[in-house]
PQR file of N, CA, C, O and H, with PARSE charges and radii, in Angstrom:
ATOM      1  N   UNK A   1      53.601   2.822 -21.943 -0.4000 1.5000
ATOM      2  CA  UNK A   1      52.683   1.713 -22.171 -0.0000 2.0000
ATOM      3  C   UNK A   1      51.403   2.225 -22.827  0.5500 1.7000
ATOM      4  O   UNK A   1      51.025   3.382 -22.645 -0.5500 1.4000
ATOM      5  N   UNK A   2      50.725   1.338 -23.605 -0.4000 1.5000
ATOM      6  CA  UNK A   2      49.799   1.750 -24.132 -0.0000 2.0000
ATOM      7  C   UNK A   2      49.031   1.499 -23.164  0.5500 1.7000
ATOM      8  O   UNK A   2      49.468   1.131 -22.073 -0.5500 1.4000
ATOM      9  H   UNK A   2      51.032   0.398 -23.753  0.4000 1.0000
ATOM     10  N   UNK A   3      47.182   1.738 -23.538 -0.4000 1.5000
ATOM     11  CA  UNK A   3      46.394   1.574 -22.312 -0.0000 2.0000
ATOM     12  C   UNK A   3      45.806   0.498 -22.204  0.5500 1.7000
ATOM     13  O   UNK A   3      45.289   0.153 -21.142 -0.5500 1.4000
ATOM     14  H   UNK A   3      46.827   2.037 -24.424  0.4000 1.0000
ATOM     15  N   UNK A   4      45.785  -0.165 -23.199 -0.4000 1.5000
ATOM     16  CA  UNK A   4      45.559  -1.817 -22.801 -0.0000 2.0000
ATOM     17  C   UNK A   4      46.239  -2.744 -21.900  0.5500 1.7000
ATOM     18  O   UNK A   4      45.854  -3.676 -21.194 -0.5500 1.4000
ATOM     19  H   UNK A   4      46.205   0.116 -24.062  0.4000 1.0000
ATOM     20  N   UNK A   5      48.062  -1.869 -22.290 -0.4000 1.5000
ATOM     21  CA  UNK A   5      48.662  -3.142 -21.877 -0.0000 2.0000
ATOM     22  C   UNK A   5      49.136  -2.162 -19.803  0.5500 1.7000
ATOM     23  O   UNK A   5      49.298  -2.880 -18.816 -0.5500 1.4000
ATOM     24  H   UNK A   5      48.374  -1.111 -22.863  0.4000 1.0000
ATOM     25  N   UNK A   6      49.221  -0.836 -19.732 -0.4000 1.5000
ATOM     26  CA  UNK A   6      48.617  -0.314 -18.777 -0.0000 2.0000
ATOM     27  C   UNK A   6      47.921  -1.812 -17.622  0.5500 1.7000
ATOM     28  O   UNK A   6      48.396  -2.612 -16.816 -0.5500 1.4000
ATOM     29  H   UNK A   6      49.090  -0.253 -20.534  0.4000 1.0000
ATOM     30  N   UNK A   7      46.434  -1.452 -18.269 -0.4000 1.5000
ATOM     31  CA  UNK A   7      45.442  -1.791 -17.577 -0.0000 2.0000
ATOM     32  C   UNK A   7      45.840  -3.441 -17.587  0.5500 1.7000
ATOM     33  O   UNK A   7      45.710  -3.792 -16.414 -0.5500 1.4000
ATOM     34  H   UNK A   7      46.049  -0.802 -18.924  0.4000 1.0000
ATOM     35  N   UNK A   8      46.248  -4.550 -18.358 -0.4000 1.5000
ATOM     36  CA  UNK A   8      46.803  -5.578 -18.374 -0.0000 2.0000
ATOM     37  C   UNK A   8      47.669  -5.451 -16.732  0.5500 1.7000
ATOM     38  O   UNK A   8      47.265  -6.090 -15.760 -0.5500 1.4000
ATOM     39  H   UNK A   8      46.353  -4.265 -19.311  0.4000 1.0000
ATOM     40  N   UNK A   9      48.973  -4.454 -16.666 -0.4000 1.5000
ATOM     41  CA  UNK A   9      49.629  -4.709 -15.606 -0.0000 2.0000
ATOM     42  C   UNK A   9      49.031  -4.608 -14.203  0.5500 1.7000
ATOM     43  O   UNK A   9      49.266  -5.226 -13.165 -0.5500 1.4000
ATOM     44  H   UNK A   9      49.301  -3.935 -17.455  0.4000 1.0000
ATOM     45  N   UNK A  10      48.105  -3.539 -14.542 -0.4000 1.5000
ATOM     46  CA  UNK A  10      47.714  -2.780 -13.073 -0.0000 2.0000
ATOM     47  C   UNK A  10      46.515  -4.483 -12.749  0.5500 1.7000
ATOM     48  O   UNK A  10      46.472  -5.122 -11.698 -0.5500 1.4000
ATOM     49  H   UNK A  10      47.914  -3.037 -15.385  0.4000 1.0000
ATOM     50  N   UNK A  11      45.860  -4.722 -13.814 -0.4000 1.5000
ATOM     51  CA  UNK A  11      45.235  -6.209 -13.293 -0.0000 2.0000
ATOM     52  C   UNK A  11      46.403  -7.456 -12.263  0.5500 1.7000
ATOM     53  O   UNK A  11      46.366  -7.979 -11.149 -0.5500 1.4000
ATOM     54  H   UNK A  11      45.894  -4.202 -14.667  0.4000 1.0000
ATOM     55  N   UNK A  12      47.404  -7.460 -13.551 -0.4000 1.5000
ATOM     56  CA  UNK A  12      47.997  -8.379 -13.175 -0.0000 2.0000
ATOM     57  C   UNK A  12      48.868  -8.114 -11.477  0.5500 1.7000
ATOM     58  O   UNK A  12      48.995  -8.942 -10.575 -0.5500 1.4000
ATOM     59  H   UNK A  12      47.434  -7.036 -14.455  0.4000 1.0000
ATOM     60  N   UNK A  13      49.277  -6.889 -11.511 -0.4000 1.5000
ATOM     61  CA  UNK A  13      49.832  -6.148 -10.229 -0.0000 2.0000
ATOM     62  C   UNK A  13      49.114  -6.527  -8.944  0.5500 1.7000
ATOM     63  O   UNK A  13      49.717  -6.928  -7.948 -0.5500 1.4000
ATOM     64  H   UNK A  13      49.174  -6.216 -12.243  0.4000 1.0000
ATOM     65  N   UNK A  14      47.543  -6.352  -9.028 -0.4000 1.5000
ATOM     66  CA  UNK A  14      46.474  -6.236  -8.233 -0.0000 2.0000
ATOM     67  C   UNK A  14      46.394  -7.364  -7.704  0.5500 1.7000
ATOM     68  O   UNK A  14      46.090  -7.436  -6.514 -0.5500 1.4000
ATOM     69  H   UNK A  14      47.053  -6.026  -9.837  0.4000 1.0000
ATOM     70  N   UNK A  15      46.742  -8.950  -8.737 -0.4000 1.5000
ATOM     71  CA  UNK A  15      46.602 -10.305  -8.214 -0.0000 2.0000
ATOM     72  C   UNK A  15      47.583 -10.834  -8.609  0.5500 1.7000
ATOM     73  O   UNK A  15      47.636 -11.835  -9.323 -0.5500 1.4000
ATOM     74  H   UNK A  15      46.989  -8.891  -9.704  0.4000 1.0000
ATOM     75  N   UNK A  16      48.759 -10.000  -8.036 -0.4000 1.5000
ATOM     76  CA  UNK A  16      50.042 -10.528  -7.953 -0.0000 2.0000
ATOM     77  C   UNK A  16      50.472 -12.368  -7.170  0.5500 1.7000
ATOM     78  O   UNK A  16      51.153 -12.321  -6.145 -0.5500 1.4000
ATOM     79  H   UNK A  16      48.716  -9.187  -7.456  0.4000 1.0000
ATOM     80  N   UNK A  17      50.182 -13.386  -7.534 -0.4000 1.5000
ATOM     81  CA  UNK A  17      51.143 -14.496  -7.691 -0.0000 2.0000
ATOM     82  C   UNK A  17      49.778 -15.447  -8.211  0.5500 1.7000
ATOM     83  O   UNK A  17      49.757 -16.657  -8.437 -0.5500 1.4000
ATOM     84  H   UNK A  17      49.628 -13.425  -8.366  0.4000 1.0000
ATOM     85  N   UNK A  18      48.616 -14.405  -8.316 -0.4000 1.5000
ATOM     86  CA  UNK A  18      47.578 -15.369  -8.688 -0.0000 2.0000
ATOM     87  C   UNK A  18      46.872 -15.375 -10.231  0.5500 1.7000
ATOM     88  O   UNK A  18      46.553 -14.333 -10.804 -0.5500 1.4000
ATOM     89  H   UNK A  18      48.633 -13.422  -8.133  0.4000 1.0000
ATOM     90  N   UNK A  19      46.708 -16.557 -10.729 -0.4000 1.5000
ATOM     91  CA  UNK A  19      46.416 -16.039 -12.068 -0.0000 2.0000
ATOM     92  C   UNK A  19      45.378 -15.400 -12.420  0.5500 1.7000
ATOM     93  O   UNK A  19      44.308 -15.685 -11.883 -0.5500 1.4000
ATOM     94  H   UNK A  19      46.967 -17.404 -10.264  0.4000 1.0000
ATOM     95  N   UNK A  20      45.442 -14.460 -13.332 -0.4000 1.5000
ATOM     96  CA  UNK A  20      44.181 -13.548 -13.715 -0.0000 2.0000
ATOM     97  C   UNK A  20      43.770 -14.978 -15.421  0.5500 1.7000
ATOM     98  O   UNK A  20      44.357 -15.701 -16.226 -0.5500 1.4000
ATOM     99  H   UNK A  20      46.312 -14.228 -13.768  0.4000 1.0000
ATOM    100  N   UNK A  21      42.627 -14.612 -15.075 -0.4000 1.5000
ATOM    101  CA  UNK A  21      41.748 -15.491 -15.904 -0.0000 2.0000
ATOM    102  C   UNK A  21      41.546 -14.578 -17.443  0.5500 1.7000
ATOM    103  O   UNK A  21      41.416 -13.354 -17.453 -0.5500 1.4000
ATOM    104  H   UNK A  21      42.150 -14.025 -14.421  0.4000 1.0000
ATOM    105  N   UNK A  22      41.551 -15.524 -18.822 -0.4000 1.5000
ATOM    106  CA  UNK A  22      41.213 -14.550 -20.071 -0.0000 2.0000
ATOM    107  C   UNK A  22      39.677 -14.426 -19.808  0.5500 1.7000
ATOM    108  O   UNK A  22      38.981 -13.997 -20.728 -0.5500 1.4000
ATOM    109  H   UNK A  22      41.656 -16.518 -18.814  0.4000 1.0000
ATOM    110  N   UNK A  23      39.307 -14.647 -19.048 -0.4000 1.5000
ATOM    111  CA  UNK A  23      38.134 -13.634 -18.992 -0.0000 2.0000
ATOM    112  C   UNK A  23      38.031 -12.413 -18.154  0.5500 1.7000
ATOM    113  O   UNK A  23      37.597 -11.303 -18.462 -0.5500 1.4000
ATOM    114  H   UNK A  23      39.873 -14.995 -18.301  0.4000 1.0000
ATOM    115  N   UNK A  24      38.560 -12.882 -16.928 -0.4000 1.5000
ATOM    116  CA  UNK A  24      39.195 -11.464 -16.046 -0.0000 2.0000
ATOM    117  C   UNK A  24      39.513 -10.016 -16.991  0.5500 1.7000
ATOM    118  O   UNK A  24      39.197  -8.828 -16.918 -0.5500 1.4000
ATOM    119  H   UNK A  24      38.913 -13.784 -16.677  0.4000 1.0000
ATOM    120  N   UNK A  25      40.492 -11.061 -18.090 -0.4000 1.5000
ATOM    121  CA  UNK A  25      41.447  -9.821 -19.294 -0.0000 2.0000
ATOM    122  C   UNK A  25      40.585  -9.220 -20.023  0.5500 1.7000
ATOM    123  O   UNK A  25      40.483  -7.995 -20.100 -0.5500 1.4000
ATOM    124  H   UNK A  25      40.749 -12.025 -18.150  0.4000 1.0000
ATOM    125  N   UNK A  26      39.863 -10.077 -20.645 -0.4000 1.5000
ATOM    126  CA  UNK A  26      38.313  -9.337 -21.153 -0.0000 2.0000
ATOM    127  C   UNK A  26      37.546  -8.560 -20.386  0.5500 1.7000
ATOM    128  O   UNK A  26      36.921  -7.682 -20.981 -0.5500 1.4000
ATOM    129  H   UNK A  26      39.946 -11.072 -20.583  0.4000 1.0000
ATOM    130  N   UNK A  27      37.394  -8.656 -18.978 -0.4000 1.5000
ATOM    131  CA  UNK A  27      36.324  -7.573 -18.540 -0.0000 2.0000
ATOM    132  C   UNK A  27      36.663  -6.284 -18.296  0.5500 1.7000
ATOM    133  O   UNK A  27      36.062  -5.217 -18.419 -0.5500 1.4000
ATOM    134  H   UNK A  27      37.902  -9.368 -18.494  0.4000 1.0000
ATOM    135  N   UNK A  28      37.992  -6.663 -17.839 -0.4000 1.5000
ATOM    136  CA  UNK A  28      39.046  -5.514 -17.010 -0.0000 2.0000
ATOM    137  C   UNK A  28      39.339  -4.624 -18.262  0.5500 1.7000
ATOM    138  O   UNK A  28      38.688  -3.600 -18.471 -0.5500 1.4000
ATOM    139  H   UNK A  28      38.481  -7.530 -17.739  0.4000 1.0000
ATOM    140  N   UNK A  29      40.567  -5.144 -19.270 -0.4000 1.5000
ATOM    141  CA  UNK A  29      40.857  -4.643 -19.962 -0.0000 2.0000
ATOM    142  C   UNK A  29      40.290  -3.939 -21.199  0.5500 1.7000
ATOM    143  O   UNK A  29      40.600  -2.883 -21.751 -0.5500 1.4000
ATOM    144  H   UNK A  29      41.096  -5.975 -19.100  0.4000 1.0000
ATOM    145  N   UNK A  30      39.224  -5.000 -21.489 -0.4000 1.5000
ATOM    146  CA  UNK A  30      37.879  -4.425 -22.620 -0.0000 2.0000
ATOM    147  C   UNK A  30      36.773  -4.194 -22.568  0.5500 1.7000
ATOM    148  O   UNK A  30      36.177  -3.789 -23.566 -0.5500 1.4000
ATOM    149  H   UNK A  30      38.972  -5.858 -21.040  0.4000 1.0000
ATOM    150  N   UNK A  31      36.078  -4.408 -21.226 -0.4000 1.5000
ATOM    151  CA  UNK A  31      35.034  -3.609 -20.914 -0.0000 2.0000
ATOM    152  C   UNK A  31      34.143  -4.801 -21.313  0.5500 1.7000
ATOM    153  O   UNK A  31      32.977  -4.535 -21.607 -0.5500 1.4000
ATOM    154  H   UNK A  31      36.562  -4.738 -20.415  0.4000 1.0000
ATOM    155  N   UNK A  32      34.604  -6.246 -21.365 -0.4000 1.5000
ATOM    156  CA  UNK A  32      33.867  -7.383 -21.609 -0.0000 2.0000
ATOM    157  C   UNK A  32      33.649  -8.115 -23.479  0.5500 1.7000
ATOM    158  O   UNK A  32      33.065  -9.146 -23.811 -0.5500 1.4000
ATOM    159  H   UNK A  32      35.551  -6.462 -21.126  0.4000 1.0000
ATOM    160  N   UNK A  33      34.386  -7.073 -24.373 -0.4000 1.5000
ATOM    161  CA  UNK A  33      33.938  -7.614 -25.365 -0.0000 2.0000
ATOM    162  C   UNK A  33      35.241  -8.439 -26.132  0.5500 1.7000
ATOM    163  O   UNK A  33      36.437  -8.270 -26.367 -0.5500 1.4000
ATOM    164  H   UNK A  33      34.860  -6.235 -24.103  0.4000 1.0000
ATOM    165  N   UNK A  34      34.241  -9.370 -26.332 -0.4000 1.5000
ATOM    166  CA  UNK A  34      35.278 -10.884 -27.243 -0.0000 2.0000
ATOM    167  C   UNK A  34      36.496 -10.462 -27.490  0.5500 1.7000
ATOM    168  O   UNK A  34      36.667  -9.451 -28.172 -0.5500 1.4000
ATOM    169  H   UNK A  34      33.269  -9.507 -26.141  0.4000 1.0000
ATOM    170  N   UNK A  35      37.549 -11.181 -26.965 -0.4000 1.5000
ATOM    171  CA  UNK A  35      39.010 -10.768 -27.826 -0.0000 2.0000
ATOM    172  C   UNK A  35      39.185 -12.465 -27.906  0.5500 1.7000
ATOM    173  O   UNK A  35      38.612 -13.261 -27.162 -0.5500 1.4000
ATOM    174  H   UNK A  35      37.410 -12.002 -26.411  0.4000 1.0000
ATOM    175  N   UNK A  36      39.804 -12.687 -28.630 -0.4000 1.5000
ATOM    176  CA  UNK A  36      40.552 -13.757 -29.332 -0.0000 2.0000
ATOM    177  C   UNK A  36      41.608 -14.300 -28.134  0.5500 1.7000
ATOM    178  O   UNK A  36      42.083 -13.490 -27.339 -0.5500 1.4000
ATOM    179  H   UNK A  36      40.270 -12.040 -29.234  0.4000 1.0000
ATOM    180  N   UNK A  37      41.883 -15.497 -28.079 -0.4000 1.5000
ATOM    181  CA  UNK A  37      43.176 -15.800 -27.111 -0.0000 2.0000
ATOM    182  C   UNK A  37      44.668 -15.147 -27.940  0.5500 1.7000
ATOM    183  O   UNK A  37      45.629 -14.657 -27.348 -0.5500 1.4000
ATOM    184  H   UNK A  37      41.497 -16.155 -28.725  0.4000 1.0000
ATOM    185  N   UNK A  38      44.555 -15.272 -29.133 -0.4000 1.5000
ATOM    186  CA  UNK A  38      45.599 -14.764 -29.945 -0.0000 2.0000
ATOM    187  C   UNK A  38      45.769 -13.160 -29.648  0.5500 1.7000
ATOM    188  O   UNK A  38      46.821 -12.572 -29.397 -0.5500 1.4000
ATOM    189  H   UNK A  38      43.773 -15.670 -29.614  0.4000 1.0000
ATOM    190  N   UNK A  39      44.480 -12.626 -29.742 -0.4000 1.5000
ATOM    191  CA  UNK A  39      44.499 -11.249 -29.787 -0.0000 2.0000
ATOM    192  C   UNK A  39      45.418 -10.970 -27.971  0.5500 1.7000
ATOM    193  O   UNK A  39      46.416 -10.273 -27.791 -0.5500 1.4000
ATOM    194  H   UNK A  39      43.626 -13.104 -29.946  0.4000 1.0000
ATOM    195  N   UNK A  40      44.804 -11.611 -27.118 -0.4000 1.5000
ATOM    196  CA  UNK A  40      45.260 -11.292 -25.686 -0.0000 2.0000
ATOM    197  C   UNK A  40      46.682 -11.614 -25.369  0.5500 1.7000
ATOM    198  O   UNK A  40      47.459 -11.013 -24.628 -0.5500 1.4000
ATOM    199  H   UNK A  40      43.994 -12.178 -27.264  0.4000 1.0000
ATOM    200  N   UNK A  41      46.942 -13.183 -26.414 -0.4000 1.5000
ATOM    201  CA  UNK A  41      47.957 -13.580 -26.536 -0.0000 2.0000
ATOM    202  C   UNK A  41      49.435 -12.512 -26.903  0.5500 1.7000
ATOM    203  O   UNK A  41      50.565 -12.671 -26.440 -0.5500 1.4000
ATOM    204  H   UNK A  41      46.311 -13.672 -27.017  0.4000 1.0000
ATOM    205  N   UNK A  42      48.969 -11.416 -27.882 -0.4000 1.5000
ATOM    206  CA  UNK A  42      50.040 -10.350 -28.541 -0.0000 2.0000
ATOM    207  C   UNK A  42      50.032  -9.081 -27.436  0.5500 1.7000
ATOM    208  O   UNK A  42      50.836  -8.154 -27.332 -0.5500 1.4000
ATOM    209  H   UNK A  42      48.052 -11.287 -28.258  0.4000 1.0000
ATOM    210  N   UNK A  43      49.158  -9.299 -26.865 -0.4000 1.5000
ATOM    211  CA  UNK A  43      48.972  -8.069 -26.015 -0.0000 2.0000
ATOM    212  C   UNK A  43      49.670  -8.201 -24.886  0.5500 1.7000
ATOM    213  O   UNK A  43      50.279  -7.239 -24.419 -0.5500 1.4000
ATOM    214  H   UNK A  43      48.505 -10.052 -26.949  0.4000 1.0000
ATOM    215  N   UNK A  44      49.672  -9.252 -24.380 -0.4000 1.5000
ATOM    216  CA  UNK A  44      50.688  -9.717 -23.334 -0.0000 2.0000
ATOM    217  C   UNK A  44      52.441 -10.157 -24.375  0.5500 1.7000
ATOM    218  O   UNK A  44      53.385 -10.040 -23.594 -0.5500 1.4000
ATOM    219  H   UNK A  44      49.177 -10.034 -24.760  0.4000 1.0000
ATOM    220  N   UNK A  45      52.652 -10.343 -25.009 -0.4000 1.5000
ATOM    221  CA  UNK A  45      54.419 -10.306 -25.965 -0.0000 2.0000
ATOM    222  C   UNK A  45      54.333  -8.871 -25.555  0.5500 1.7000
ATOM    223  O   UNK A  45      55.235  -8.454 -24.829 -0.5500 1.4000
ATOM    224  H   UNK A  45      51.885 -10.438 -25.644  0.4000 1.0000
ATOM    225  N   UNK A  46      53.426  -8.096 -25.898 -0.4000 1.5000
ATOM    226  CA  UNK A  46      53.979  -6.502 -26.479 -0.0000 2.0000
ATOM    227  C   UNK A  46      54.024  -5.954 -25.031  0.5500 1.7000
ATOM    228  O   UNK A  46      54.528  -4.847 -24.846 -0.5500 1.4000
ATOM    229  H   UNK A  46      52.693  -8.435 -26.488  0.4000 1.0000
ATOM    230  N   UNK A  47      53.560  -6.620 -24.062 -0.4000 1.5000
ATOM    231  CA  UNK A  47      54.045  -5.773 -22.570 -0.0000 2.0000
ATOM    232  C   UNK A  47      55.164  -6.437 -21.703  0.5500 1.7000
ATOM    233  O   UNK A  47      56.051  -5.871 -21.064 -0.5500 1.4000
ATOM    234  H   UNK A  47      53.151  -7.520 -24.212  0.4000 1.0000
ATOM    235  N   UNK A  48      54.860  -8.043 -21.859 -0.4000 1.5000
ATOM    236  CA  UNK A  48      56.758  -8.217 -22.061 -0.0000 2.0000
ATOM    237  C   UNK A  48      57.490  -7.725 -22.461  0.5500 1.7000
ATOM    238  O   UNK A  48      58.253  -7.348 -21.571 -0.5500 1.4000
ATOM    239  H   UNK A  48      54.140  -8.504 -22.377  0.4000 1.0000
ATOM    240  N   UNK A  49      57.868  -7.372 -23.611 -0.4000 1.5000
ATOM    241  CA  UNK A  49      58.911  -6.990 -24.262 -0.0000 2.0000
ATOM    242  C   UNK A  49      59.075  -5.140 -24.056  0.5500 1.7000
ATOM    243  O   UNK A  49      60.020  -4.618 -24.648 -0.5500 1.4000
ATOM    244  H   UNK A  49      57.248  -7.679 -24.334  0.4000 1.0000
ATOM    245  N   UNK A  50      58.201  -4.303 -23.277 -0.4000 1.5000
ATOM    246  CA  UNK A  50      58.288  -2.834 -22.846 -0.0000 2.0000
ATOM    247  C   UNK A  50      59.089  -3.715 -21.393  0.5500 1.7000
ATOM    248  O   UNK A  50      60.169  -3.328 -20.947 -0.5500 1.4000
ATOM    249  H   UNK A  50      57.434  -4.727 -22.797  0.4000 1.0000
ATOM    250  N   UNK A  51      58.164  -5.184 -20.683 -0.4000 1.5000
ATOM    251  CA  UNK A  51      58.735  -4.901 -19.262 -0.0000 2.0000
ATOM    252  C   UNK A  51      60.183  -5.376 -19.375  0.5500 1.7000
ATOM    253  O   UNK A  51      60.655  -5.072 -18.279 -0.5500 1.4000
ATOM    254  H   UNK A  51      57.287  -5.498 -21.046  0.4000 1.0000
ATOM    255  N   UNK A  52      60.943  -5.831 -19.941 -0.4000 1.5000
ATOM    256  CA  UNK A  52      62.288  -6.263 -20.207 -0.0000 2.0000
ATOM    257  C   UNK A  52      63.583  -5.308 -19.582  0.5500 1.7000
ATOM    258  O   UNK A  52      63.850  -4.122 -19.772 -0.5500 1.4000
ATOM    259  H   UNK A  52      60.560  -6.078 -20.831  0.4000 1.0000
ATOM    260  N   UNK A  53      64.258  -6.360 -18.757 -0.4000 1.5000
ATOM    261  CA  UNK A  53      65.102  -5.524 -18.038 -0.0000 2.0000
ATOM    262  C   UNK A  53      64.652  -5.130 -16.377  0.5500 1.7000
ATOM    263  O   UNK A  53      65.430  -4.691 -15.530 -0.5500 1.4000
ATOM    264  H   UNK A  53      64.041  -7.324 -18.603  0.4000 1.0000
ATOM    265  N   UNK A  54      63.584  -5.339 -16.236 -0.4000 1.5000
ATOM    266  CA  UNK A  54      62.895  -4.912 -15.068 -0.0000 2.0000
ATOM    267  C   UNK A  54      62.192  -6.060 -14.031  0.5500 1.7000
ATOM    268  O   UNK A  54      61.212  -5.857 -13.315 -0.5500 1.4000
ATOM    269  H   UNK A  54      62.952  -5.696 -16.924  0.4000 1.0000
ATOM    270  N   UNK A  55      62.844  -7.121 -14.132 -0.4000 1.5000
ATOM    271  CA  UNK A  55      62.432  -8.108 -13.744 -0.0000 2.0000
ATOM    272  C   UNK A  55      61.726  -8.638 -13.287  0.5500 1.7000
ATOM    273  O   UNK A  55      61.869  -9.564 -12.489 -0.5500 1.4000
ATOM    274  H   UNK A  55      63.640  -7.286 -14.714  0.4000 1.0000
ATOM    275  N   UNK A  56      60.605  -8.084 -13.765 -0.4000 1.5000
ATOM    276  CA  UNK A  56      59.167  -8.377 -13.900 -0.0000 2.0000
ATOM    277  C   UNK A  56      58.984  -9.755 -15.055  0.5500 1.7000
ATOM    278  O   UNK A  56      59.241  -9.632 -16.253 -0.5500 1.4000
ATOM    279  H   UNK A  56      60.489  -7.331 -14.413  0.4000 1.0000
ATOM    280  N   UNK A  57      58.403 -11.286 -14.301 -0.4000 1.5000
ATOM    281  CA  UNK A  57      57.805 -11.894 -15.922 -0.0000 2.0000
ATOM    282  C   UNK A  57      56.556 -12.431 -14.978  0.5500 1.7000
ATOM    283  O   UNK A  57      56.314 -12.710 -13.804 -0.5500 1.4000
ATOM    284  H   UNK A  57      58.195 -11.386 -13.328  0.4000 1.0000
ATOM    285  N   UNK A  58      55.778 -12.378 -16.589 -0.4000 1.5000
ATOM    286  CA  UNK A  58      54.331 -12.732 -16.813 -0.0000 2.0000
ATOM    287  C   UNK A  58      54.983 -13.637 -17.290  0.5500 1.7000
ATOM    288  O   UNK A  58      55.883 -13.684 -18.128 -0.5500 1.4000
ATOM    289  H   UNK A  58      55.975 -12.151 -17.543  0.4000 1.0000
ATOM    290  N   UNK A  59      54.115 -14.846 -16.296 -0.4000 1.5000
ATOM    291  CA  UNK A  59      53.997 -16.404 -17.124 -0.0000 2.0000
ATOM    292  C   UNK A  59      52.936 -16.774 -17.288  0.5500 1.7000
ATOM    293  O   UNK A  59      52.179 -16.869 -16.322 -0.5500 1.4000
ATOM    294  H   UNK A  59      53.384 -14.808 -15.615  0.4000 1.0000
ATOM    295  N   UNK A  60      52.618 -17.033 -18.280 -0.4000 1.5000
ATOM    296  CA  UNK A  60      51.625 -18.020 -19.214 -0.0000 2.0000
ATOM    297  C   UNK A  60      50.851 -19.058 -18.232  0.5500 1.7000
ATOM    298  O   UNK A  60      51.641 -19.531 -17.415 -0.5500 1.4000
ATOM    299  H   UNK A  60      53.233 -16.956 -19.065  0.4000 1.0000
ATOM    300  N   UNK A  61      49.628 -19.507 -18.097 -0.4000 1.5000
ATOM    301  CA  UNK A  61      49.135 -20.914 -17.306 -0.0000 2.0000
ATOM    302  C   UNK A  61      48.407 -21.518 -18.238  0.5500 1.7000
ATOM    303  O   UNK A  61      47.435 -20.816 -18.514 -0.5500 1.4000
ATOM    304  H   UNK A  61      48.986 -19.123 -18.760  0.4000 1.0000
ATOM    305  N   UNK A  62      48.439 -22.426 -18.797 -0.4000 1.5000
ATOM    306  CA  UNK A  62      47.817 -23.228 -19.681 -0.0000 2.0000
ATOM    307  C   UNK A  62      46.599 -23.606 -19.696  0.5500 1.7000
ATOM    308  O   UNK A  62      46.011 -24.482 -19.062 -0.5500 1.4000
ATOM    309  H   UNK A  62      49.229 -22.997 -18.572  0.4000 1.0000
ATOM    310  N   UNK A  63      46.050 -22.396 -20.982 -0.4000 1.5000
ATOM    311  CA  UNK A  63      44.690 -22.742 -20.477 -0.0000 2.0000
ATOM    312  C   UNK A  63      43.918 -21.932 -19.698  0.5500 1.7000
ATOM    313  O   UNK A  63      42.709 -22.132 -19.810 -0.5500 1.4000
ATOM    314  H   UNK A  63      46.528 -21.684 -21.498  0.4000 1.0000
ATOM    315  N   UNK A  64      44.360 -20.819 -18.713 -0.4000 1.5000
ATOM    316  CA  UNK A  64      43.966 -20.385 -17.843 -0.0000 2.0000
ATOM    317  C   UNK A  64      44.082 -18.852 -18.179  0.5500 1.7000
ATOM    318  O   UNK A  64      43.112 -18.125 -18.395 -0.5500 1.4000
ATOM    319  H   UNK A  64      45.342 -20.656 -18.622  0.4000 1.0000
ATOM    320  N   UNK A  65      45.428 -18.451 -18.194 -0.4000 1.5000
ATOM    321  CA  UNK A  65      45.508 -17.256 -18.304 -0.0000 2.0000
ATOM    322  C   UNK A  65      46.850 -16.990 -17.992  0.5500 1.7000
ATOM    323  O   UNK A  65      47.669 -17.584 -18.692 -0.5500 1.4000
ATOM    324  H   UNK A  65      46.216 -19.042 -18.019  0.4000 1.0000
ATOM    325  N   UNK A  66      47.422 -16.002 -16.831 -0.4000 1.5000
ATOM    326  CA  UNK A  66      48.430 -15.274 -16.860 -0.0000 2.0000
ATOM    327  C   UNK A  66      48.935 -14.849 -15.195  0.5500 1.7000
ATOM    328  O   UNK A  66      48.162 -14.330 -14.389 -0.5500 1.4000
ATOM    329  H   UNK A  66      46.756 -15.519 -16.263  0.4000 1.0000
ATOM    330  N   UNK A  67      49.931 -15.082 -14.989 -0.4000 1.5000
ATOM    331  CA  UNK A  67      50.092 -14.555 -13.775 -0.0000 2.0000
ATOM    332  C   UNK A  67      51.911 -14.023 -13.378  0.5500 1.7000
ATOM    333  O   UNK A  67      52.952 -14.607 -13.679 -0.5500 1.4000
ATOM    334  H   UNK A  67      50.559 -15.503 -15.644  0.4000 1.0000
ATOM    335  N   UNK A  68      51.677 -12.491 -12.477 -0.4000 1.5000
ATOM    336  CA  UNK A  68      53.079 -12.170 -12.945 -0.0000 2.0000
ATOM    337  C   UNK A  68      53.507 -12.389 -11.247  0.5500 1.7000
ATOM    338  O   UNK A  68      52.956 -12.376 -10.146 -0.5500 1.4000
ATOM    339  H   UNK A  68      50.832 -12.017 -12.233  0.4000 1.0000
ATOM    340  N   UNK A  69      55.067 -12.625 -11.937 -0.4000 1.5000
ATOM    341  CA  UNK A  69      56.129 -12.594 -10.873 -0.0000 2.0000
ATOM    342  C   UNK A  69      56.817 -11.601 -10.507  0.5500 1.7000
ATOM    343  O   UNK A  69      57.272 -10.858 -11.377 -0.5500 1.4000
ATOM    344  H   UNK A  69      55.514 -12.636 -12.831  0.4000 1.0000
ATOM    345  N   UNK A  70      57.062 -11.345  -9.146 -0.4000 1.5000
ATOM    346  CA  UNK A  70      57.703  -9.879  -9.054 -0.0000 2.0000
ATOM    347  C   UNK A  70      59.081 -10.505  -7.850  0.5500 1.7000
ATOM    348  O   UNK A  70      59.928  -9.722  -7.421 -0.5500 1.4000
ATOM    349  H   UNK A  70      56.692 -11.948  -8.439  0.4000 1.0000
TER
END
């Protein structure tokens, strides 16, 4: 994993069934500076698609952010 998407899981791990907020993703993951919903948006595909097979899914909340299932 790269270290974005790393630090993406270990967030999402930490508040496992609860959603982490795109601002949460911004502070945690970037140290607070602006990312795009698009930009956060690819960053979460590209750690799906490493977690595949492992039945791990991050689902989407509309609007909100992200929260994974284990």
């Amino acid at each position: 994993l790269s270290q974005s998407e790393a630090a993406i899981l270990d967030l999402l791990l930490d508040h496992r069934g609860s959603v982490v907020t795109f601002g949460d993703l911004q502070r945690r993951v970037w140290n607070g500076a602006t990312q795009s919903r698009d930009a956060i948006d690819a960053a979460i595909y590209r750690l799906r698609r490493r977690l595949s097979g492992l039945n791990v899914v991050i689902r989407s909340v509309r609007n909100r952010g992200f929260v994974i299932d284990r």
